[in-house]
C-alpha positions as CSV (number, residue, x, y, z in Angstrom):
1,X,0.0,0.0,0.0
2,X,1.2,3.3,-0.7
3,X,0.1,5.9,2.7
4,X,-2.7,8.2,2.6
5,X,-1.2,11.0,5.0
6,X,-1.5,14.7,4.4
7,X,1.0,16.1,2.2
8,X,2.1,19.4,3.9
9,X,5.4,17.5,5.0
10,X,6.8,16.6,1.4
11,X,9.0,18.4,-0.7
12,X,7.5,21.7,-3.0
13,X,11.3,22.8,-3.7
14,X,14.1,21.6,-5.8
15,X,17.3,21.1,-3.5
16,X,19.9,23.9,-4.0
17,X,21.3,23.5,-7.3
18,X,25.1,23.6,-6.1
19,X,24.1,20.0,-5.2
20,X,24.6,16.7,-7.4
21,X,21.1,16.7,-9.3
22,X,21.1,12.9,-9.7
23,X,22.9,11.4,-7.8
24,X,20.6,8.8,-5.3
25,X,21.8,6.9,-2.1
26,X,19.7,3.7,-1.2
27,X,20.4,2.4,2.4
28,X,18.6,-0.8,3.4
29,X,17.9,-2.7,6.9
30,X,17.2,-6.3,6.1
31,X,17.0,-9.0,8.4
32,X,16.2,-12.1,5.6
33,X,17.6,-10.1,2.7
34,X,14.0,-8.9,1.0
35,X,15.0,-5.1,1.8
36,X,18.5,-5.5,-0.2
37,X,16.4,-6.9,-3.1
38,X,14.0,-4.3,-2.7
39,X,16.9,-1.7,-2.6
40,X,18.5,-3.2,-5.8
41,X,15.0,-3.5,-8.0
42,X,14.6,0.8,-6.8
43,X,18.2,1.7,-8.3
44,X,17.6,-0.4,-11.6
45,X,14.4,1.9,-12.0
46,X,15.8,5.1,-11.2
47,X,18.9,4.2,-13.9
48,X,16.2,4.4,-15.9
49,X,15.7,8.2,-15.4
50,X,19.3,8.6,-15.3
51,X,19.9,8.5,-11.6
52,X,23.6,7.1,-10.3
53,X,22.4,5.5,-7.2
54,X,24.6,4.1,-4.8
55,X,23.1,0.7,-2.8
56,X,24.2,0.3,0.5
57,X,23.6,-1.9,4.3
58,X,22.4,0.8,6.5
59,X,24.9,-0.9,9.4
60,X,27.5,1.4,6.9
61,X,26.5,4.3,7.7
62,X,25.9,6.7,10.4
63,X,23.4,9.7,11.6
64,X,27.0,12.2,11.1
65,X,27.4,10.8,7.8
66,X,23.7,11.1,6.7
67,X,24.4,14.8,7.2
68,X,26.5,14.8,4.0
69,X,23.6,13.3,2.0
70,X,21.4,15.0,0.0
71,X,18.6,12.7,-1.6
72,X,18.4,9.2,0.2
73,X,16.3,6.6,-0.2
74,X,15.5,3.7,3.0
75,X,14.2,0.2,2.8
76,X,13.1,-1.2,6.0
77,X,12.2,-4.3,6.6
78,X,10.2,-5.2,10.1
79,X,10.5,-7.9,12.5
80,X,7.2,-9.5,13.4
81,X,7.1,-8.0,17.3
82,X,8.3,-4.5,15.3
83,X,11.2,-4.3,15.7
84,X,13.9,-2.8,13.4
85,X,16.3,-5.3,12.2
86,X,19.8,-6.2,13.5
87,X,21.5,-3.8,11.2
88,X,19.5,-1.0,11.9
89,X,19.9,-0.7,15.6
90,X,22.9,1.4,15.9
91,X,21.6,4.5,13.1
92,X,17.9,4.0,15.2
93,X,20.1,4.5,18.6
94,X,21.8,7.5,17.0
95,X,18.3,9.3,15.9
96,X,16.8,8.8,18.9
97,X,19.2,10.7,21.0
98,X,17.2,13.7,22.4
99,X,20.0,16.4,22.0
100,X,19.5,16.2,18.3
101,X,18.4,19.6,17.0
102,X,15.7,19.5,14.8
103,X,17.0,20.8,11.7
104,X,19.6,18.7,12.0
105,X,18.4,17.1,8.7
106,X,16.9,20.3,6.8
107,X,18.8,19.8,3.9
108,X,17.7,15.8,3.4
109,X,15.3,15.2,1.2
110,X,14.2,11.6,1.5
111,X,11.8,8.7,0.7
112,X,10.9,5.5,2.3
113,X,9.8,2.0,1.8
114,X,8.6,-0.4,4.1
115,X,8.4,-4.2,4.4
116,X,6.2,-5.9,6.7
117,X,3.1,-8.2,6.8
118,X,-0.4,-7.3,8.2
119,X,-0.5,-10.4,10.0
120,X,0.7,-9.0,12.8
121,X,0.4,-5.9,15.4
122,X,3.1,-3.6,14.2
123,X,3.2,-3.3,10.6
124,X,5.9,-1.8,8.8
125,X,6.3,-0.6,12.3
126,X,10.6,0.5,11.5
127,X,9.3,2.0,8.8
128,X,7.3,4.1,10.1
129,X,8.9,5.7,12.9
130,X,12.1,6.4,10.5
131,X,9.9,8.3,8.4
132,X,8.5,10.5,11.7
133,X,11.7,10.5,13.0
134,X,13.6,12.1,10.0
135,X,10.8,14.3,9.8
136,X,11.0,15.8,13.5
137,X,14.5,16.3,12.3
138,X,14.0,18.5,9.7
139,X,14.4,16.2,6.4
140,X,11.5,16.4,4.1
141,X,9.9,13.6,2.2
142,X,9.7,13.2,-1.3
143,X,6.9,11.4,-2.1
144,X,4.5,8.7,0.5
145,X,5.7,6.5,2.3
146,X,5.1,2.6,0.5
147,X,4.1,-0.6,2.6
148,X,5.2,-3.5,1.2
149,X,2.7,-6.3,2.5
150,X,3.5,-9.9,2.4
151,X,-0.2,-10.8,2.9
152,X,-0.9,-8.9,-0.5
153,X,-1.7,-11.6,-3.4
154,X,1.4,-10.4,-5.3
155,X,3.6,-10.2,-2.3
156,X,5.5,-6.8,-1.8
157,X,5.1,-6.5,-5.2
158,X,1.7,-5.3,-4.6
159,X,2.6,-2.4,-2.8
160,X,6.2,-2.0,-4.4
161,X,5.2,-1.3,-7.8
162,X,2.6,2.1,-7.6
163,X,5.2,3.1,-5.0
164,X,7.8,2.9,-7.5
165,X,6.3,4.8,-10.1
166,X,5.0,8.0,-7.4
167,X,8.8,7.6,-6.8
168,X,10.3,8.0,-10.0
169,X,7.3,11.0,-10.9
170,X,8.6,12.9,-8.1
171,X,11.9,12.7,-8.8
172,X,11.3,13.9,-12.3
173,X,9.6,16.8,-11.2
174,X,12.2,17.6,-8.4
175,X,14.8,16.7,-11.4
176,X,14.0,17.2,-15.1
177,X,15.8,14.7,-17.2
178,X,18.6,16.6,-19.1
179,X,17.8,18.0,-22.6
180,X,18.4,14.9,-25.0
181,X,17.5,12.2,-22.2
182,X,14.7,9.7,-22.4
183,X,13.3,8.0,-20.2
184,X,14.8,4.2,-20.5
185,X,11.6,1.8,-21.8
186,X,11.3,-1.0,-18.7
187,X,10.8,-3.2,-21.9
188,X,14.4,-2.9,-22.7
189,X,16.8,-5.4,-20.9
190,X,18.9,-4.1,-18.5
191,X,22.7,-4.6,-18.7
192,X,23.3,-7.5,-16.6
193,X,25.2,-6.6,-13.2
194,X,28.5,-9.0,-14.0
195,X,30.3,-10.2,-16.8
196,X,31.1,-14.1,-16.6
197,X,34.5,-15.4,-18.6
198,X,36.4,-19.0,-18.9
199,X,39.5,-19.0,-17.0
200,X,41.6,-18.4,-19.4
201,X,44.7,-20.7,-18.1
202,X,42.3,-23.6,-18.7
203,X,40.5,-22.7,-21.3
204,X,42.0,-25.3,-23.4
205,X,41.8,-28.3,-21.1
206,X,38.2,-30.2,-20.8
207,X,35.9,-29.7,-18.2
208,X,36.9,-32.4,-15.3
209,X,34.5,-35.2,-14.0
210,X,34.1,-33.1,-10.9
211,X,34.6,-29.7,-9.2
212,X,37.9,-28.8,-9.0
213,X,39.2,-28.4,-5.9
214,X,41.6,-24.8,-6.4
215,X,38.5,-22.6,-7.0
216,X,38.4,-19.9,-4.8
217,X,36.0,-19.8,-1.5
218,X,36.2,-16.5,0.0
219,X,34.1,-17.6,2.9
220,X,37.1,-19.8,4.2
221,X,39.1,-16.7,4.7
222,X,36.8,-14.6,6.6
223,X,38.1,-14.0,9.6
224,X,34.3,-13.1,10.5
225,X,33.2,-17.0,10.3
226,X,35.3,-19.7,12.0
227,X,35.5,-23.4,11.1
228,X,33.3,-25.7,13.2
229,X,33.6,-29.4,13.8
230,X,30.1,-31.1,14.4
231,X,30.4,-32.8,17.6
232,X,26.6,-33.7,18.1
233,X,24.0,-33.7,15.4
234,X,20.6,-35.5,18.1
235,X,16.9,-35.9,17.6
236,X,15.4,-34.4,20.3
237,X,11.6,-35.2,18.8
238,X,10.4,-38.6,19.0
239,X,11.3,-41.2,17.0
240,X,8.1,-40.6,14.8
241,X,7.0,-37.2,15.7
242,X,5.7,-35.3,12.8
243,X,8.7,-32.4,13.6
244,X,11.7,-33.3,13.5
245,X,13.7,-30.9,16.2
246,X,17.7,-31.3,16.0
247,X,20.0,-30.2,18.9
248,X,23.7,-29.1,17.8
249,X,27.1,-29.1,18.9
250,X,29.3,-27.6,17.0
251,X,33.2,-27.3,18.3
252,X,35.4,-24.7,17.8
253,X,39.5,-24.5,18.1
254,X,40.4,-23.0,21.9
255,X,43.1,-20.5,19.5
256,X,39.4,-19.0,17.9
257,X,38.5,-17.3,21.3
258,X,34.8,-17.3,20.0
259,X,32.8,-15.2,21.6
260,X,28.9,-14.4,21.7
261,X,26.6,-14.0,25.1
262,X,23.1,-15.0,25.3
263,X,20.7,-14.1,22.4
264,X,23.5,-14.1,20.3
265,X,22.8,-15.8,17.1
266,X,25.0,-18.0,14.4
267,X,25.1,-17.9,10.5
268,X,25.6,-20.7,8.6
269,X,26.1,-20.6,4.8
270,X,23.3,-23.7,3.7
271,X,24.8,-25.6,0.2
272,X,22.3,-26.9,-2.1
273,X,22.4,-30.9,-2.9
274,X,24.1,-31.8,-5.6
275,X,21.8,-33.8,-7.5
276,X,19.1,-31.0,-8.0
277,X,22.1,-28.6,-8.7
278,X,23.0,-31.1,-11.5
279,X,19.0,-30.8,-12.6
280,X,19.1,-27.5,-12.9
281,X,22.3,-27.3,-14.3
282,X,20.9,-29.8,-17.2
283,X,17.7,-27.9,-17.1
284,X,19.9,-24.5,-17.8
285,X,22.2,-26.6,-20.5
286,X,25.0,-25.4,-18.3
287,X,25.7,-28.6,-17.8
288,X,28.6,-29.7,-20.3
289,X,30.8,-26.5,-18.9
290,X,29.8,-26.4,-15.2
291,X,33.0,-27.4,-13.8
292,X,35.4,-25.5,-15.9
293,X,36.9,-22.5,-13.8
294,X,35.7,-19.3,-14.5
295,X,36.1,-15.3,-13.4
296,X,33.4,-13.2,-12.3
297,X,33.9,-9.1,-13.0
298,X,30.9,-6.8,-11.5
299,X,29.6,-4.5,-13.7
300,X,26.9,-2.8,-12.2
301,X,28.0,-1.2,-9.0
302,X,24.3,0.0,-8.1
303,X,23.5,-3.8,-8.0
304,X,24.5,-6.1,-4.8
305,X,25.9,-9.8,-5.2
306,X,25.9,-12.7,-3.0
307,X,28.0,-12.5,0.1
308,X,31.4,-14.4,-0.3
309,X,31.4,-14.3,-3.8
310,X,34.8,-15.0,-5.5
311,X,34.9,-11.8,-8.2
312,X,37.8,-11.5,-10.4
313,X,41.0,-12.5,-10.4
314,X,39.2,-15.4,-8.0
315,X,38.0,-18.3,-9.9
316,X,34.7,-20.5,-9.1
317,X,32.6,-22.5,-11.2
318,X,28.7,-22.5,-12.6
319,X,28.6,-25.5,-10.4
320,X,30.0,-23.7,-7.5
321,X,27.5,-20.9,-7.9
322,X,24.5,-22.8,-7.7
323,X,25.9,-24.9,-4.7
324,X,26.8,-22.2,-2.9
325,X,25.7,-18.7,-4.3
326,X,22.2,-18.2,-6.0
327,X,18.9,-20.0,-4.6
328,X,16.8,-21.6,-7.7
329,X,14.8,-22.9,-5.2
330,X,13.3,-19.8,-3.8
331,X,10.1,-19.1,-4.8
332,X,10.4,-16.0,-7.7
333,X,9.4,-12.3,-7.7
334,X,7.8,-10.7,-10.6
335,X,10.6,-9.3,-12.2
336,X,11.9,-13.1,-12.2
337,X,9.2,-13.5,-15.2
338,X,10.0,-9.9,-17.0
339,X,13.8,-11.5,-17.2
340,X,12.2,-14.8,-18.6
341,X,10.2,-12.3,-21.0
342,X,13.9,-10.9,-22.4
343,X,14.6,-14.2,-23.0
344,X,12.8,-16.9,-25.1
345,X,11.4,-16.4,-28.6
346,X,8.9,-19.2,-28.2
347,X,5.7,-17.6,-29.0
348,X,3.5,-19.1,-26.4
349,X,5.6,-18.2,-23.4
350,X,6.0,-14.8,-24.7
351,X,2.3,-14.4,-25.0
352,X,1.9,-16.0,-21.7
353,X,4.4,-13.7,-19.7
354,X,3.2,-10.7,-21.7
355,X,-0.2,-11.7,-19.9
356,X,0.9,-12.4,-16.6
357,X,3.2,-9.0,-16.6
358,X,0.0,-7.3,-17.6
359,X,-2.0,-5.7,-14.9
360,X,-5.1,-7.6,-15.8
361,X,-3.0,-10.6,-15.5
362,X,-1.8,-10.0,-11.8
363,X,-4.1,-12.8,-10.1
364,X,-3.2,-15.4,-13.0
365,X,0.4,-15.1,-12.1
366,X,-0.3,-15.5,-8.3
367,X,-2.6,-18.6,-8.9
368,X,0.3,-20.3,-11.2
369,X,3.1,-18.6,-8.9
370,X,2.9,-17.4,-5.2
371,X,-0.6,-19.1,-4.2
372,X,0.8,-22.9,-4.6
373,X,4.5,-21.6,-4.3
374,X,6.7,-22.5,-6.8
375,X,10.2,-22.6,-7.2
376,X,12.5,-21.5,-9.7
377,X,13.7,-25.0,-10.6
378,X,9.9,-25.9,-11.1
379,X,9.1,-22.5,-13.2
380,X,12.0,-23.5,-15.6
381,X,10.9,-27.2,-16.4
382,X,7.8,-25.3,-17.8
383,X,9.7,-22.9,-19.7
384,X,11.9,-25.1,-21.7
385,X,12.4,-22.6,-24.6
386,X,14.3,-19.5,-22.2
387,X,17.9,-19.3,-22.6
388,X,19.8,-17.9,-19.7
389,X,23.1,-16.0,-20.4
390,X,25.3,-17.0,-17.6
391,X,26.4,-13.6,-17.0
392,X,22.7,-13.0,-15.7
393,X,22.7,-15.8,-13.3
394,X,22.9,-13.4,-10.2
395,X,20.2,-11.1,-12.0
396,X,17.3,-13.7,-12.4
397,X,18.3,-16.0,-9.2
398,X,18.6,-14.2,-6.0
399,X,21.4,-15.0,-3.6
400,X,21.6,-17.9,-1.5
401,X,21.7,-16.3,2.3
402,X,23.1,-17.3,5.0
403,X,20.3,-18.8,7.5
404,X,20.4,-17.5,11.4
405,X,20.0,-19.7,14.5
406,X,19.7,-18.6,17.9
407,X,22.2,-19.8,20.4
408,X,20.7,-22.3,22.6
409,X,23.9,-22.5,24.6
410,X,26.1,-20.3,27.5
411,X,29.6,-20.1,26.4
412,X,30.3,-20.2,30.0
413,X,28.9,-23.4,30.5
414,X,30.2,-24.7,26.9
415,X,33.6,-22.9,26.4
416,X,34.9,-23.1,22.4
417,X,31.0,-24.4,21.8
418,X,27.8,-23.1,19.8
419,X,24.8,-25.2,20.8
420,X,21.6,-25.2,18.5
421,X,18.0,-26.2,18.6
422,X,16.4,-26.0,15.4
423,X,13.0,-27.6,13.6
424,X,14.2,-29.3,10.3
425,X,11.7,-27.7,7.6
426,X,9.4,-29.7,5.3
427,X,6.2,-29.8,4.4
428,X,4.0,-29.8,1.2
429,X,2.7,-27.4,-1.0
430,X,-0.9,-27.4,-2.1
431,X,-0.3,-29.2,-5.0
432,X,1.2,-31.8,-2.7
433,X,4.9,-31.5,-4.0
434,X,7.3,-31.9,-0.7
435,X,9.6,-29.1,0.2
436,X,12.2,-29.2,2.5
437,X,14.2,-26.1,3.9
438,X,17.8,-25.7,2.0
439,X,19.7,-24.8,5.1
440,X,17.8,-27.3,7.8
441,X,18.2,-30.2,5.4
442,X,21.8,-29.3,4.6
443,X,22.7,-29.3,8.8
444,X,20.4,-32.7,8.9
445,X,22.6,-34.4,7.0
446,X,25.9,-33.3,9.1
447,X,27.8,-36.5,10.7
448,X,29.9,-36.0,13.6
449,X,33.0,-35.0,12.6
450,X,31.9,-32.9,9.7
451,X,33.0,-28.9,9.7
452,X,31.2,-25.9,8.4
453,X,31.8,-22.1,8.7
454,X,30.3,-20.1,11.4
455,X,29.5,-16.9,12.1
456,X,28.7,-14.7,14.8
457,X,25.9,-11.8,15.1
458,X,25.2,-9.9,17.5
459,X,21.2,-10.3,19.4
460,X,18.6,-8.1,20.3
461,X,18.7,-8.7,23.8
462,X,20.6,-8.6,27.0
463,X,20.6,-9.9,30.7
464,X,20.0,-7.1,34.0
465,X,23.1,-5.8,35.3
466,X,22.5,-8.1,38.3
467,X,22.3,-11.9,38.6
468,X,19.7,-11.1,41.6
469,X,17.6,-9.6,38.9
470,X,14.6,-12.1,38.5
471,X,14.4,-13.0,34.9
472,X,10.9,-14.2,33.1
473,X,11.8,-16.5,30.1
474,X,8.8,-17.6,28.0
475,X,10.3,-19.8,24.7
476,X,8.1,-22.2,23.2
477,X,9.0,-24.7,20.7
478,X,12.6,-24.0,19.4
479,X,11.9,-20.2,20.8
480,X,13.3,-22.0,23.9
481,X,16.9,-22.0,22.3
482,X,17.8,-18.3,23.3
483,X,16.4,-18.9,26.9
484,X,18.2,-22.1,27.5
485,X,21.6,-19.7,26.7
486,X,20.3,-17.3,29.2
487,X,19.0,-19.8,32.2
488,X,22.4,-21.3,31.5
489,X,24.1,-18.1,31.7
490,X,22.1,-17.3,35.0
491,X,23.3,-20.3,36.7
492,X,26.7,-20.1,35.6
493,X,26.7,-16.8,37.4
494,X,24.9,-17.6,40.7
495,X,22.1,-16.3,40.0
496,X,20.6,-16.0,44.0
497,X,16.9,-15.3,42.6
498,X,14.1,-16.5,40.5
499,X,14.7,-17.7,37.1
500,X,10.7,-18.5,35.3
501,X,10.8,-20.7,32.0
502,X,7.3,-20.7,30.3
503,X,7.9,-23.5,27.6
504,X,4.9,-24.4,25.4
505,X,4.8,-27.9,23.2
506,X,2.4,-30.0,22.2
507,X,3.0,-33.5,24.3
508,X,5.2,-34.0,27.0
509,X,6.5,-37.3,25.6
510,X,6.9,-35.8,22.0
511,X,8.3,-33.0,21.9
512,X,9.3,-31.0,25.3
513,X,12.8,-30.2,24.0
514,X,15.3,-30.6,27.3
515,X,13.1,-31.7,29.7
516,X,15.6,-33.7,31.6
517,X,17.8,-30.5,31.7
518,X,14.8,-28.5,32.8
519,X,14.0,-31.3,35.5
520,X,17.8,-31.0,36.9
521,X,17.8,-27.6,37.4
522,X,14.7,-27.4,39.2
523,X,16.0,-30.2,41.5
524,X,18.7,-28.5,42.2
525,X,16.0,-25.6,43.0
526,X,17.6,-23.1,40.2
527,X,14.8,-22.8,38.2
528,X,10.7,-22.5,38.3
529,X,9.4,-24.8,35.1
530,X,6.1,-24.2,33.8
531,X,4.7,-26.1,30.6
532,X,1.7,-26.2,28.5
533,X,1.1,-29.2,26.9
534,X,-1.1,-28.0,24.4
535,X,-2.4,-31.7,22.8
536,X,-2.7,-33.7,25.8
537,X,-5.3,-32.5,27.9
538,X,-8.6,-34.5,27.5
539,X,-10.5,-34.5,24.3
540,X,-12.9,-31.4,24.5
541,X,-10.8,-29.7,26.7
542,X,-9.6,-26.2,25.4
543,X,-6.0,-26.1,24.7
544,X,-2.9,-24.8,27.0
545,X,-0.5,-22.3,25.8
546,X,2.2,-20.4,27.6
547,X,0.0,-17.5,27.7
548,X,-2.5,-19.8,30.4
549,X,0.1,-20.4,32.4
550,X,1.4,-16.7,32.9
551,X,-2.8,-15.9,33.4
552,X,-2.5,-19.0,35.8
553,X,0.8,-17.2,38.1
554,X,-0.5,-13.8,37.8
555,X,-0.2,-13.3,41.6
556,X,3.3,-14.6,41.2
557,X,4.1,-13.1,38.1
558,X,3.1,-9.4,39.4
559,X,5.4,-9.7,42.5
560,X,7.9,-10.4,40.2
561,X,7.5,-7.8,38.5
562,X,7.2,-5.4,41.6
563,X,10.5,-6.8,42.1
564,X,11.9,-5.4,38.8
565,X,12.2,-8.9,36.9
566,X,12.7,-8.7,33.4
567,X,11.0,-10.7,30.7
568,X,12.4,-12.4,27.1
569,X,10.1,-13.7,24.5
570,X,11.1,-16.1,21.8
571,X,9.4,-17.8,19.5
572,X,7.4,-17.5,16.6
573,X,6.3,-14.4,16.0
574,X,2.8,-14.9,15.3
575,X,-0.4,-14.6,17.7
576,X,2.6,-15.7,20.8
577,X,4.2,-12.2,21.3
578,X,1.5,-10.7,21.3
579,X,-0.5,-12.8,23.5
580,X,2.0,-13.2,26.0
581,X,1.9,-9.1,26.6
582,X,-1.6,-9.4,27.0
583,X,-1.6,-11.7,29.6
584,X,1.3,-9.9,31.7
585,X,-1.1,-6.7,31.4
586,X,-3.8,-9.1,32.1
587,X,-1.6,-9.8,35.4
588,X,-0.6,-6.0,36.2
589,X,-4.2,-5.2,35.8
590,X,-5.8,-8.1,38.2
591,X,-3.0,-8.1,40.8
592,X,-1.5,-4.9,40.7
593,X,-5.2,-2.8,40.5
594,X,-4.5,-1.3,37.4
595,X,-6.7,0.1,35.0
596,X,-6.9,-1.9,31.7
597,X,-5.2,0.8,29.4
598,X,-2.9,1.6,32.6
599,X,-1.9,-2.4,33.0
600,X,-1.3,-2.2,29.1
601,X,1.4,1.3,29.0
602,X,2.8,-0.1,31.7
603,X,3.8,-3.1,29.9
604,X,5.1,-0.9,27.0
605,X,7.0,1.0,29.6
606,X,8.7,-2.5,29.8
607,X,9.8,-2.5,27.1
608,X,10.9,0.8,26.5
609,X,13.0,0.7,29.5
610,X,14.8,-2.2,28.5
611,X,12.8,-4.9,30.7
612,X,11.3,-6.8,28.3
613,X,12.9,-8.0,25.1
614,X,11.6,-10.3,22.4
615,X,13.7,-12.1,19.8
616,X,11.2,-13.7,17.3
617,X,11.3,-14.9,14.0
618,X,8.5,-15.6,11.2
């Protein structure tokens, strides 16, 4: 959705013509990588009316340094509670400072885009306060605010394009194009954003059996990732269970000196198998040169590339890229299917793309697309008559992320050790095809022994000052991983008070991820353990959530409170977050003799004071 706010805040002016007329910086906060897409697909449009447009992480700049810009552009994605992603957080800290004057930012002229999903409380909630932040500061705004909505039938595209197009209009009428200068057609195909070549040194030999194993793989030399050894790789489901939950050990060389506190959380670059990288590679005819070394030279600096990917004078492979760099199996945006429209000649699929690219055609390509999900590698078995140049593989396939895990362990307790709890994705589709997430599968199949490269990344929360803080912890299902790091860190630490764990499963003898650990500790009276067993009360029964249980301890749970205990969420970040809050102002309000509204700002004041942190994922 594009905003219907009153427009006596945006820009009537053209900046002061001293400045750089076209000349556009794109800063982006991304937690899964949508926002850097986002960012990308804005600077190929505004190429298009001659803009030079810089595309960078937001984490790389600062509020001193926004004082230098002229004309910037933010994509901000959302977290489900509202929150602003990781990479955000320092700039956000920086704005929020209460000295700043407000015309700090009077010579910023600025737009914004958000991405979010109406499914839960705080939509495009980041978003949102940027734009009234920079605002209060003095920066004008350009044109409304868009609100990318991944409930929308066409996904962010629904809100994405009309945004784009009031973006580019005001931009033209802020900045004429320059006598001569036409507007570039979007039916023209844009210059892809690297140029591929054969290695030359072995351009003469033939393409070996298998991967060669001298290609360069920047991610081994990051000093930012260390090399793991898998020391555990359990079930912690049952044998049968229709989830299957892993716990991890992964081991780490005493000379690392890894580091990371409670909440922290761990990347890990996923690999695709290799026998659907060798269908697609078939399906592609890139099949016959896949493993001959090539070079990789950017082109387009306005465009980003996948992280850890070896550009020129490195060598890699089409093999390698697929394996490690691009995701066919993500399921495509629209402007996958405009690239597929550059290139096949088949008249069918031309006439079907032209239809689907058509605005009439919007809900036929989400019934054959988004609705039943499919992939890339499906779309192409359809569309046997496109033709991929290589050297707009990166272009048409977007990168291959690295998935984050939340620490389940203390480092105190597990020196040179990252412990994980994660749910091992699959499902099916509607049509019934089976899916299986890239990254879960890939750690699955880890033995004992195995390495893989981890990184570090900072979390959203952090533990009181005191260990005689009492400490909340409410984590169902694998949301228990970053509370079984803190409880462990608490103990470690002699913590002389209350430490709560709400854990929510479905059965006690399926599912209840460390009981025996939990069971210890409250033996060894360092802990209070409280469980919903949401499947095995009697048949007609309602069903027990974490929620109950908090709306069970009120009393309890509002002395603690008194007592200045803090709370962590973790979990899906669905209906939980939200209805956890509810019922601790459910408990301020009965015990404390609050009014409602009162029981619920006082629960926000939580939170703004640092007491009560969430780290949720969707």
């Amino acid at each position: 959705m594009v905003t219907s706010r009153p427009m006596s805040r945006l820009v009537s002016s053209v900046p002061s013509p001293e400045l750089d007329p076209r000349s556009l910086l794109i800063l982006y906060a991304t937690g899964t990588g949508n926002a850097q897409d986002v960012a990308d697909r804005i600077a190929r449009q505004c190429r298009r009316i001659s803009f030079q447009c810089r595309v960078l992480s937001v984490d790389e700049f600062s509020a001193p340094e926004l004082l230098s810009e002229t004309l910037v552009v933010f994509v901000v994605a959302t977290t489900g509670s509202g929150v602003e992603p990781r990479s955000m957080s320092s700039l956000w800290a920086q704005l929020l400072r209460s000295d700043l004057p407000s015309d700090m930012f009077e010579d910023l002229s600025f737009a914004v885009f958000g991405l979010g999903d109406t499914a839960y409380e705080k939509f495009c909630w980041a978003a949102k306060k940027l734009s009234r932040r920079l605002i209060s500061l003095g920066a004008q705004e350009i044109c409304e605010r868009g609100e990318g909505d991944d409930q929308h039938p066409l996904g962010l595209d629904g809100a994405f394009q009309p945004w784009t197009k009031s973006l580019l209009s005001s931009l033209l009428s802020l900045f004429p194009l320059p006598l001569g200068t036409e507007v570039i057609s979007e039916t023209s195909i844009p210059p892809s954003r690297v140029v591929i070549q054969d290695f030359q040194e072995h351009i003469t030999q033939p393409a070996p059996a298998t991967p060669r194993a001298n290609i360069d793989d920047p991610l081994q030399t990051d000093d930012a990732f260390y090399t793991a050894t898998v020391r555990t790789n359990k079930r912690t489901t049952a044998k049968g269970w229709y989830q299957d939950v892993r716990h991890f050990d992964l081991e780490f060389k005493a000379e690392d000196m890894i580091r990371y506190d409670p909440g922290d959380v761990a990347l890990i670059h996923p690999v695709a198998p290799p026998s659907e990288v060798q269908d697609f590679l078939e399906l592609l005819r890139w099949n016959v040169n896949a493993d001959r070394p090539i070079t990789i030279t950017r082109t387009m600096e306005d465009q980003s590339l996948p992280d850890h990917l070896p550009l020129y004078p490195q060598k890699t492979t089409l093999r390698t890229i697929l394996s490690k760099h691009v995701d066919f199996r993500a399921v495509p945006r629209r402007v996958f299917f405009q690239y597929l429209r550059y290139f096949t000649t088949d008249e069918r699929e031309v006439e079907t793309l032209d239809d689907w690219l058509s605005p009439a055609g919007a809900d036929d390509l989400y019934e054959y697309c988004h609705r039943p999900r499919r992939t890339i590698h499906e779309i192409m078995t359809e569309f046997r008559h496109v033709r991929i140049p290589r050297d707009y593989v990166f272009d048409l396939l977007p990168p291959l992320r690295p998935r984050q895990f939340s620490i389940a362990s203390s480092l105190k307790k597990h020196p040179n050790s990252i412990q994980l709890c994660i749910a091992i994705v699959k499902y099916r589709t509607m049509l019934k095809v089976p899916r299986c997430g890239i990254c879960t599968s890939y750690l699955a199949g880890l033995e004992p022994g195995d390495t893989l490269r981890v990184g570090i990344q900072k979390g959203l929360i952090t533990l009181p000052p005191s260990p005689s803080t009492p400490v909340i912890c409410v984590g169902p299902g694998t949301g228990v991983a970053p509370m079984r790091a803190v409880i462990e860190e608490r103990v470690h630490d002699g913590s002389s008070s209350v430490n709560y764990l709400y854990f929510g499963c479905r059965s006690a003898i399926q599912d209840e991820h460390y009981a025996l650990e939990w069971a210890d500790l409250v033996a060894r009276r360092e802990l209070i353990y409280r469980v919903a067993y949401s499947r095995d009360g009697k048949e007609g029964e309602p069903r027990v959530y974490v929620q109950d249980r908090i709306r069970e301890d009120a009393k309890q749970v509002w002395r603690l409170l008194q007592d200045g205990a803090w709370v962590y969420i973790s979990g899906s970040s669905n209906k939980m977050p939200t209805a956890v809050k509810a019922a601790l102002a459910e408990a301020v309000e009965k015990e404390g003799d609050f009014e409602k509204e009162a029981a619920v700002k006082y629960i926000n004041e939580m939170m703004r004071d640092g007491r009560l942190w969430e780290e949720c994922w969707s």
